[in-house]
DOMAR-453033 format. One record per residue (C-alpha): x, y, z. Coordinates in steps of 0.05 Angstrom, whole numbers, padded with zeros to 5 digits, always signed. Last residue first. Layout:
BEGIN
XYZ ...
***
This chain:
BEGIN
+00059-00355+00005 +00005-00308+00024 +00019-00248+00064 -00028-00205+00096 -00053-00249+00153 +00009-00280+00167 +00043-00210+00165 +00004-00191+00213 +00015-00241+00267 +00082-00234+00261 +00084-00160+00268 +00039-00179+00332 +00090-00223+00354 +00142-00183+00345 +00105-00111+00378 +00086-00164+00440 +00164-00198+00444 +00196-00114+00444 +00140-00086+00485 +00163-00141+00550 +00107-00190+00568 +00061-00186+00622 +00006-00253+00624 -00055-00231+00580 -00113-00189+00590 -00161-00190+00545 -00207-00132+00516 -00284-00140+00487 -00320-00095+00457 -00396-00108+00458 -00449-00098+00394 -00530-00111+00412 -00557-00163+00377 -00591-00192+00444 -00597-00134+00491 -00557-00118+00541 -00529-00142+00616 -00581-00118+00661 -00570-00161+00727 -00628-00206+00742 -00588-00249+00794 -00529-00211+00802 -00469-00218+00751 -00400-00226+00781 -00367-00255+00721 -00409-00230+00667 -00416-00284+00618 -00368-00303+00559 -00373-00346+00495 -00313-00357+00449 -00306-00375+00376 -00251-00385+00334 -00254-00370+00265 -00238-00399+00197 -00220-00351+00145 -00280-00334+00081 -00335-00323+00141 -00400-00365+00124 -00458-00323+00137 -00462-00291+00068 -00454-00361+00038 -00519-00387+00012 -00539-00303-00005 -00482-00293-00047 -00414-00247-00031 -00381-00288+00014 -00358-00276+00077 -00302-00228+00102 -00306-00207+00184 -00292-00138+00203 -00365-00122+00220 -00406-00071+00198 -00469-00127+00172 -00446-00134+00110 -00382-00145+00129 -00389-00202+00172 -00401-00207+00248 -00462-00163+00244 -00500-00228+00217 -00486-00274+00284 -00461-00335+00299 -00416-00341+00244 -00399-00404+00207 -00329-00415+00190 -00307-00457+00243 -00244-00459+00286 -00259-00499+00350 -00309-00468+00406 -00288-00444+00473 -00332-00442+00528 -00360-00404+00583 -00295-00347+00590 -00311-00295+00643 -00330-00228+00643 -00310-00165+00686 -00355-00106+00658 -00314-00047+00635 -00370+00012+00647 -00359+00071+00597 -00380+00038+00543 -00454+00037+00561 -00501+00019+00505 -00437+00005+00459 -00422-00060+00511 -00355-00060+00543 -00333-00126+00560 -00270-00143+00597 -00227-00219+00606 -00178-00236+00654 -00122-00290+00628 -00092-00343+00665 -00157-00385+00686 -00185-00379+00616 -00129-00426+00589 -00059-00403+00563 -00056-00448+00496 -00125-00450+00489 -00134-00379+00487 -00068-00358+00463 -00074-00399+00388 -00127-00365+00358 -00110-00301+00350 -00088-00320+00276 -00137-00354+00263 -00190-00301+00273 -00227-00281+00338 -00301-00286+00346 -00339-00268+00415 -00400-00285+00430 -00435-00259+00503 -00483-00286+00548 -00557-00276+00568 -00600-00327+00602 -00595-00289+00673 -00630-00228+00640 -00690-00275+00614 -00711-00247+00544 -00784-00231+00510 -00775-00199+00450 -00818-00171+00406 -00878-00180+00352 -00830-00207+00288 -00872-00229+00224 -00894-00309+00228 -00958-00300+00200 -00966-00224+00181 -00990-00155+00211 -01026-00106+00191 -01024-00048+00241 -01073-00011+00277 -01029-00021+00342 -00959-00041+00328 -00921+00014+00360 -00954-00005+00419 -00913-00072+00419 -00855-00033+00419 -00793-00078+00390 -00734-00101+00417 -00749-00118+00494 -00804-00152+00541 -00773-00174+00601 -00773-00251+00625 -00816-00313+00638 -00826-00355+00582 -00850-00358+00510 -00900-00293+00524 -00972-00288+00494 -00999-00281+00420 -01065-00279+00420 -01090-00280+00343 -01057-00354+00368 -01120-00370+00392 -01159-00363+00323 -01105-00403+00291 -01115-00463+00338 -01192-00453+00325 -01178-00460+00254 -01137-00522+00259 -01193-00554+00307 -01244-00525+00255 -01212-00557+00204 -01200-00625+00235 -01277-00628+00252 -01299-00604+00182 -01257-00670+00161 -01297-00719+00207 -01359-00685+00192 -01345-00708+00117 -01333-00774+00138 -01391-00777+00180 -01436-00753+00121 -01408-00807+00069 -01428-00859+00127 -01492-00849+00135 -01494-00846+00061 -01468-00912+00055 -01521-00930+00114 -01583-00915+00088 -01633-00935+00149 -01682-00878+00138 -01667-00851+00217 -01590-00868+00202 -01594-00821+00137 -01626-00765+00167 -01582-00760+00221 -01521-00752+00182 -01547-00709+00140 -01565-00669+00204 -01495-00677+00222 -01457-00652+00158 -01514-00586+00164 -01490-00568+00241 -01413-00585+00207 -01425-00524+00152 -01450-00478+00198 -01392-00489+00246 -01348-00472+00175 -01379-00418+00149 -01389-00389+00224 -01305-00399+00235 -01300-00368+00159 -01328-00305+00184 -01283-00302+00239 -01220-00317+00203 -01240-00267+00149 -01249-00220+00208 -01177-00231+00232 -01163-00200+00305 -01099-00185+00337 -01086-00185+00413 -01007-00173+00434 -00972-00195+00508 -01011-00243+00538 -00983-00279+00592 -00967-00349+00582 -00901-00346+00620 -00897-00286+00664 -00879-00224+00650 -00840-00162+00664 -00842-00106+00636 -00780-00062+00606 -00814-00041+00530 -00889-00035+00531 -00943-00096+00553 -01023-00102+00529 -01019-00080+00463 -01086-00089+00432 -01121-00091+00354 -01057-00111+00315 -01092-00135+00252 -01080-00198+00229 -01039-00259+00202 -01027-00318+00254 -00974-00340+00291 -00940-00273+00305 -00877-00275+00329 -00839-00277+00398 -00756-00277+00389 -00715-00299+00448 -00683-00353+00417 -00655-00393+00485 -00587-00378+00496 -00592-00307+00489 -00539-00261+00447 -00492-00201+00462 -00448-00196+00403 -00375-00189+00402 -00315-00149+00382 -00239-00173+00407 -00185-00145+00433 -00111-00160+00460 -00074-00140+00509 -00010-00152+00540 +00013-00121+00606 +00075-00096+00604 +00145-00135+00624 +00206-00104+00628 +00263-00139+00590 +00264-00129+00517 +00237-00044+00510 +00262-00023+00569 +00327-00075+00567 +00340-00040+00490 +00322+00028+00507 +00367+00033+00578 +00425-00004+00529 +00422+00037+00462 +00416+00095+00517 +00487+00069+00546 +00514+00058+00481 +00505+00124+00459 +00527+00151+00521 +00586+00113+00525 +00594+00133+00454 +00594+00219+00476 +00633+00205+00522 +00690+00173+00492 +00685+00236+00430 +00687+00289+00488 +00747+00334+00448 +00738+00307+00375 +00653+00320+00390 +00647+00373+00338 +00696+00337+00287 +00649+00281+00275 +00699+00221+00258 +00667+00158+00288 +00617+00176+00324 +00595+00209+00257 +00611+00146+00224 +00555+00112+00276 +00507+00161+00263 +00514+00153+00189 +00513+00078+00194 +00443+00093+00241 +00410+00137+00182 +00427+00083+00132 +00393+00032+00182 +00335+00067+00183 +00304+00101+00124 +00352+00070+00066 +00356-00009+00099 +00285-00008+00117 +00273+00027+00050 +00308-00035+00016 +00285-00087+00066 +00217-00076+00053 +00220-00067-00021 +00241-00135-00038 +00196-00171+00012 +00142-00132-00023 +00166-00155-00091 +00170-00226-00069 +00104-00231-00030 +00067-00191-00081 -00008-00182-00061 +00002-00187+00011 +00066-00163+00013 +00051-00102-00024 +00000-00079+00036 +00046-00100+00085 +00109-00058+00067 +00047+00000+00063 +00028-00015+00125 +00098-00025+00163 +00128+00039+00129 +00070+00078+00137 +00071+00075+00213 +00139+00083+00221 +00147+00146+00178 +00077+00167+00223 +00123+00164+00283 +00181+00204+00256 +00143+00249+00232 +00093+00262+00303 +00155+00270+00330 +00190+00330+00283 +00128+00360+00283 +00126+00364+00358 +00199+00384+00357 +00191+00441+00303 +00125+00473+00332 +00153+00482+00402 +00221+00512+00369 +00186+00550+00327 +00148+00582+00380 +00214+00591+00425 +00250+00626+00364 +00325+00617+00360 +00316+00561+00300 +00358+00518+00270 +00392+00503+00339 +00464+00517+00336 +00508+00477+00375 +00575+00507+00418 +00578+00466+00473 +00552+00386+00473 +00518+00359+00530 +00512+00288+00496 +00435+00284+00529 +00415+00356+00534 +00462+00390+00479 +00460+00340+00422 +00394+00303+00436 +00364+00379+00431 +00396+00396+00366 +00380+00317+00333 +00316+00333+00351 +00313+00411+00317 +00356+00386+00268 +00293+00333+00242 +00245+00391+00255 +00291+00434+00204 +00288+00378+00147 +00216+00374+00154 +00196+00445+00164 +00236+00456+00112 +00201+00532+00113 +00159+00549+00180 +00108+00603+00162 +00063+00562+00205 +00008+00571+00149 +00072+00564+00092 +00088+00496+00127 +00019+00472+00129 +00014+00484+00064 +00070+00448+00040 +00058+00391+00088 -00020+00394+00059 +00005+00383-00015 +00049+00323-00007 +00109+00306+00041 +00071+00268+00087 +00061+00285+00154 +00017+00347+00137 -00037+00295+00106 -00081+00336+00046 -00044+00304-00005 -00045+00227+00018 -00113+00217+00058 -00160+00268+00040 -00135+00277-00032 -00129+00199-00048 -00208+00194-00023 -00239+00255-00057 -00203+00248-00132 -00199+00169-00124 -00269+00142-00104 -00307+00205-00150 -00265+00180-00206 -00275+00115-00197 -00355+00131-00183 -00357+00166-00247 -00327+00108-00289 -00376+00056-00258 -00435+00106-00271 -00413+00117-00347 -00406+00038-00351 -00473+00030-00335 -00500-00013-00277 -00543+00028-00249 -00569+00084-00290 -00531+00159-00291 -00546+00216-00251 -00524+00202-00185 -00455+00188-00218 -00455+00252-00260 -00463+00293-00204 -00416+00255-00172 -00372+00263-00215 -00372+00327-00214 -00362+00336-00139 -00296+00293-00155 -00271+00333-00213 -00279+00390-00173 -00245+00357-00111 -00188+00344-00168 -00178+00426-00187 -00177+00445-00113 -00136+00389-00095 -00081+00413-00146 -00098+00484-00125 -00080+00480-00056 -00008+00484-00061 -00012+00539-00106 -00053+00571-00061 -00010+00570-00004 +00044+00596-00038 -00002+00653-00064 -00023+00656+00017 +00046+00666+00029 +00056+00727-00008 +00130+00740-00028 +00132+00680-00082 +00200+00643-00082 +00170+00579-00059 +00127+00578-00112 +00190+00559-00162 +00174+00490-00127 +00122+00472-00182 +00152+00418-00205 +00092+00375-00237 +00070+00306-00222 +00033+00250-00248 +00028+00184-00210 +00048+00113-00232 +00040+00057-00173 +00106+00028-00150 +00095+00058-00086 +00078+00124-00118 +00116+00120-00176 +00117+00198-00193 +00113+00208-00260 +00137+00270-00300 +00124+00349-00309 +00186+00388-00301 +00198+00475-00316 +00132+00508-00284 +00145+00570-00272 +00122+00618-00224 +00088+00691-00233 +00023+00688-00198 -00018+00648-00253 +00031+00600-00275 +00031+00576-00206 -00040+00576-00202 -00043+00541-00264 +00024+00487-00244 -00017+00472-00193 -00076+00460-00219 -00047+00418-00279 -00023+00375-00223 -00083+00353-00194 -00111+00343-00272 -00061+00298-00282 -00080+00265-00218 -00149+00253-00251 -00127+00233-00311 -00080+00175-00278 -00134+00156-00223 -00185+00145-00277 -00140+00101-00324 -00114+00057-00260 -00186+00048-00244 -00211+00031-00309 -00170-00022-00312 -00173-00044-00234 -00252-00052-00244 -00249-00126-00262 -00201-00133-00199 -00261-00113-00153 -00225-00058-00115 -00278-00008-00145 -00339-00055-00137 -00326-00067-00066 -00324+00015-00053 -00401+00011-00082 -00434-00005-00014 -00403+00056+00011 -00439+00103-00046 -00503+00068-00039 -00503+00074+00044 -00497+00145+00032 -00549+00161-00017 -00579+00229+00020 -00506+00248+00016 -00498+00253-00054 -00538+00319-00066 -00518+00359-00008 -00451+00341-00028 -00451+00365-00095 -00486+00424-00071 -00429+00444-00018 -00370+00437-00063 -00412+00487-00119 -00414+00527-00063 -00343+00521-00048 -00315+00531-00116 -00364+00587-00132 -00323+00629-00068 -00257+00612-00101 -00277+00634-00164 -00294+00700-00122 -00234+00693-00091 -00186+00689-00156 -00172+00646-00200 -00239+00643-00244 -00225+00691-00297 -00148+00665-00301 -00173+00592-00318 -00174+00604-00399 -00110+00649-00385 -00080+00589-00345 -00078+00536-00408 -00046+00561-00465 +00013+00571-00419 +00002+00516-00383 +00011+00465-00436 +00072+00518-00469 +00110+00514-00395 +00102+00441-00383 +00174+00411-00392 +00177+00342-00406 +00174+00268-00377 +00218+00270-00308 +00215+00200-00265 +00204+00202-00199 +00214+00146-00149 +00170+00155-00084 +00169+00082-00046 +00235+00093-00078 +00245+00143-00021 +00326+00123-00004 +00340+00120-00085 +00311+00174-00118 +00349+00216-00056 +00414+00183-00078 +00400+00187-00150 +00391+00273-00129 +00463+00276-00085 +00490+00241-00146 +00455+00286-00193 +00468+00354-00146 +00544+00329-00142 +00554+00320-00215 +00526+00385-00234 +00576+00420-00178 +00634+00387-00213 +00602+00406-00280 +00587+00484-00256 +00662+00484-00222 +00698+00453-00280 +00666+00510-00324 +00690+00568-00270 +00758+00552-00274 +00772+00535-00194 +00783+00571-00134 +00761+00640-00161 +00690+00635-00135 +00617+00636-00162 +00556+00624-00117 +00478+00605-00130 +00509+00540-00155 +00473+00505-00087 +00536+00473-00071 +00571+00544-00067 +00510+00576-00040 +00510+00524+00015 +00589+00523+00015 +00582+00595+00030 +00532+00588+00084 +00571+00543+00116 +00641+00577+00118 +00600+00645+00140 +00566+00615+00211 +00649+00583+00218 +00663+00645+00220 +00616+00673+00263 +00550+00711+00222 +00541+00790+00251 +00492+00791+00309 +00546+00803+00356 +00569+00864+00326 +00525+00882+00273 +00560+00932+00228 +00637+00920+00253 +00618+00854+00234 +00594+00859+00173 +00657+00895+00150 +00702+00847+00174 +00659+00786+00137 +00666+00826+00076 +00746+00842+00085 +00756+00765+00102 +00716+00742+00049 +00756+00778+00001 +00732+00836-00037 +00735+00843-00119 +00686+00792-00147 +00631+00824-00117 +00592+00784-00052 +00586+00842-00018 +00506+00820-00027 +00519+00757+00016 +00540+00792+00070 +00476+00849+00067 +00431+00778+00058 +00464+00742+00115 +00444+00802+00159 +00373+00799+00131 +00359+00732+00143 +00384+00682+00085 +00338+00626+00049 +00364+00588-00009 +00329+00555-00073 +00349+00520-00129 +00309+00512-00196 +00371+00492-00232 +00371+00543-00283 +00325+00587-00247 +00371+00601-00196 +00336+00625-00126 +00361+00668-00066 +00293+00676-00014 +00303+00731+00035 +00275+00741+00097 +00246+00779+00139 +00211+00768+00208 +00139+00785+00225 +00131+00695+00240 +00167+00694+00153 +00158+00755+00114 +00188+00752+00043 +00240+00783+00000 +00261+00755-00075 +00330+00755-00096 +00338+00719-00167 +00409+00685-00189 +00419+00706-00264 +00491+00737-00251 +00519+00679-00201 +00536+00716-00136 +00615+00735-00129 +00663+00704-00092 +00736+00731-00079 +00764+00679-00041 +00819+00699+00007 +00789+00678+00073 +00763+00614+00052 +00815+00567+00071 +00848+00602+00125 +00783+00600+00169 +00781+00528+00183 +00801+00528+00256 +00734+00580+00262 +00733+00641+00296 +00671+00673+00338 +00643+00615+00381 +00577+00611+00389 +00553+00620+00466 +00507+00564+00482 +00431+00579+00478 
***
């Protein structure tokens, strides 16, 4: 680290004030990484400050009666080196200053708390206004709720509650699990907008009930609770409670607690729920209501308060786990520290942090923030858009505008005027330009290959399918799964007594039809001669179409190939009905691949051609070979699919409709493209019709920049609808 340097140019100012600490400011000590620490808070604004143990002793001269010169001369005759430079002590008393922790003679002490109550609402309409993906609007103060509430709780918080929690976790999803495949066929009913009603009502209650946890727990170990309001969760109301006087709690596991009880409280609502939604009839309201609760309290906590990245539940615990505080704000300084003295080369920077392990933890959080920032940004911008063109357009550009270009006019103003960088301040923009530059022609000049995916289906020209042609019992298998045979050869022997039985009936029948027949010619009566011919006639054409029945109890193989799909030994003993499946008989050279991509893929293939493009399969039987392929043909946009796990139902990505006559029908037109192996041998293995592939093109090099544009592009036209 860079030697700090001990006086500051803009000591003169402060050196005679005579500060003193605000009388009903609140010291509390913690342990942060074996460290300690203390945590300065004011109730009446619900600020908090955190000061090592040196800054603590200078902070407590703080009297009224010394100057800071005499205090800061004092602490540094105590800790030499370790003592706070001067410019160290100019921050930290604006901090306090700004913070109203901090009273000074500079100014009559009522202008100072409305000048400073000024500055904490602009610098708070400000905030409301960059994250108005997360506007907040305050309601009322909490305290008497939760004050009748925790002691009714206050048996229960504690770790044997705790323990209950988790086994009453584990039963209620012991008992819901068994109906999987019910619970995620029943997410189309919650979007459904008939549900969106009850939905809105459900998530509401059950968020309140989030925060009502945490403003128990925090209740419960000493905190208070002063705000409760709404959160507008991308324009979505969501309850919340302050419960940031946590912060000033010495245990971290309390801190951690309280922000874990909210989920705590909701994955109990959930787990009931669920109870309740197992329960309950089909098709009832009560069901309905449970599963929107269940849908909302276990889904929204997974994904949005349990997520580190997100400044929600899990970032707060994650934080007091790491014992890292602001580990946000401080991972951001921690970039900006290292861009500062490694790129700019910049002398006398403070890291936020002097510890190596904090360090490491700060930058990679710091990245994986910035990253994720982006990532919700463009889906949830999408998301709106998609349902609100106008309004999503709306609040695109404003949080663009707030979380990126707002950060780069503050860069470019600190270019402009920063006082750290007065001496090197032409360096440090030919720098800045210079990296603007490398990033700009890496990302907008240098091509990368392009590549784009697709899923498919391996499928046989010919229908491969062998059935049953007549009902029975599976007496033989004479083939198993893998051999080979030969058109004609049997594969499965069934046997029908009825069949049998009426065979005799019926031969019986036609040696009787002829005798008549007989007997009437040798007595000359023709007419009934002719009566009894007629009826042989007709017994004939039965026992022609029973004969052809009795052969097909045989059922042998469409054409030469392997026998796949289904065992015929597993048959054996069975029951078995006309026209049921019996196996698969396929020819490994008569074997290709679909592929389906949507609209608005569907320009490059025909555009480029399949000679200027490579194409790779990867079937789910053995993804880790990438099989060469190449492009057959290449259908026009339809909507019919060639294959039922295309579609939704089936655990593809494809939307059809909802009722059996359009099920295979995909809502958006598709393209369709068949591929073969490229250098296939004769007989080559390839899959098994039905089976899923992956498929990945490879398109002409094109810089990152024109690919990330053209798949935002392609995106939005499949989100938005004008």
């Amino acid at each position: 680290m860079a030697e700090r340097p001990t006086f500051s140019p803009f000591w003169h100012r402060v050196r005679a004030m005579k500060p003193r600490l605000r009388p009903h400011v609140q010291i509390t000590r913690q342990f942060y990484r074996g460290r300690r620490w203390h945590v300065v808070r004011d109730p009446s604004s619900n600020q908090f400050y955190r000061l090592n143990p040196i800054a603590h002793e200078f902070v407590g001269l703080f009297d009224g009666q010394r100057t800071i010169e005499e205090i800061w001369k004092i602490v540094l005759e105590r800790h030499g080196d370790a003592a706070p430079t001067q410019g160290e002590a100019i921050q930290l008393i604006t901090q306090l200053y700004n913070s109203n922790l901090l009273a000074a003679d500079v100014a009559p002490e009522t202008e100072q708390l409305l000048q400073r109550g000024r500055e904490r609402t602009k610098q708070k309409a400000t905030q409301q206004a960059i994250g108005i993906m997360y506007f907040k609007i305050r309601v009322f103060n909490p305290d008497k709720y939760l004050s009748w509430v925790e002691p009714l709780f206050r048996p229960v918080l504690n770790r044997w509650g705790f323990l209950a929690w988790l086994l009453f976790m584990i039963y209620c999803l012991g008992s819901v699990l068994p109906e999987w495949e019910t619970l995620a066929s029943g997410v189309d009913s919650v979007i459904a907008p008939a549900n969106w009603g009850w939905l809105i009502v459900v998530f509401i209650v059950t968020k309140g009930i989030h925060e009502t946890g945490h403003g128990v727990i925090c209740k419960r170990y000493g905190g208070q609770v002063p705000e409760f309001g709404f959160m507008l969760l991308v324009l979505f109301p969501a309850p919340y409670v302050d419960a940031s006087s946590a912060w000033a709690l010495p245990s971290k596991w309390k801190r951690m607690a309280v922000g874990a009880g909210g989920m705590i409280f909701e994955l109990a609502v959930a787990g009931a729920a669920a109870l309740v939604w197992k329960s309950s009839a089909d098709g009832s309201l009560v069901r309905q209501i449970a599963y929107n609760a269940m849908f909302t309290a276990s889904l929204s906590t997974i994904l949005f308060n349990a997520n580190p990245l997100m400044r929600f539940d899990g970032y707060f615990i994650l934080s007091d786990l790491l014992e890292v505080p602001n580990l946000m704000q401080r991972s951001m300084k921690m970039l900006q520290y290292l861009w500062k003295v490694h790129v700019y080369r910049l002398k006398n920077e403070t890291p936020p942090t002097s510890s190596r392990s904090e360090a490491t933890i700060l930058v990679l959080y710091g990245i994986g923030a910035m990253c994720y920032r982006v990532f919700l940004f463009v889906s949830i911008t999408l998301a709106v858009m998609g349902r609100l063109f106008a309004l999503g357009l709306v609040l695109a550009i404003w949080t663009a505008g707030m979380w990126f270009v707002l950060p780069i006019g503050k860069f470019v103003h600190w270019l402009a005027t920063g006082n750290n960088i007065a001496d090197c301040r032409a360096r440090v923009i030919a720098i800045s330009l210079a990296s603007f530059a490398i990033g700009g022609g890496f990302l907008g000049m240098i091509p990368f290959p392009d590549h784009r995916r697709a899923s498919g289906v391996v499928e046989s020209v010919e229908d491969p399918g062998v059935f049953f042609g007549t009902a029975g019992f599976v007496e033989t298998a004479h083939v198993r799964i893998g051999d080979v045979v030969r058109e004609g050869d049997p594969l499965v022997t069934c046997s029908n007594d009825q069949m049998v039985s009426r065979l005799a009936q019926l031969n019986a029948k036609i040696s009787e039809a002829r005798a008549v027949e007989q007997r009437a010619l040798g007595n000359d009566r023709q007419a009934e001669a002719q009566i009894a011919r007629e009826s042989l006639h007709a017994l004939d054409e039965q026992l022609v179409y029973l004969q052809e029945r009795l052969e097909k109890l045989v059922v042998r193989a469409p054409r030469d190939g392997t026998v796949v799909g289904q065992d015929p030994e597993l048959l054996v003993g069975r029951y078995v009905e006309q026209g049921s499946a019996a196996c698969q008989v396929i020819d490994p050279d008569d074997l290709r691949i679909v592929a389906l991509l949507d609209q608005r893929e569907a320009a490059w293939p025909t555009a480029l051609g399949s000679k200027n493009f490579k194409s790779e399969v990867r079937l789910l039987s053995r993804v880790q070979d990438a099989l060469p392929a190449e492009i057959v043909s290449i259908q026009p946009l339809g909507r019919e699919l060639p294959h039922a796990s295309f579609s939704a139902q089936g655990g593809g990505q494809v939307e059809t409709g909802q009722d059996e006559q359009s099920s295979m029908l995909a809502k958006d037109p598709q393209l369709k493209m068949y591929l073969r192996l490229s250098d296939a041998g004769e007989g080559e293995w390839l899959g098994l019709p039905g089976e899923r592939a992956k498929l990945r093109f490879t398109l002409p090099d094109k810089p990152l920049l024109v690919q990330w544009l053209d798949r935002l592009h392609k995106l939005v036209q499949g989100k938005v609808n004008i």
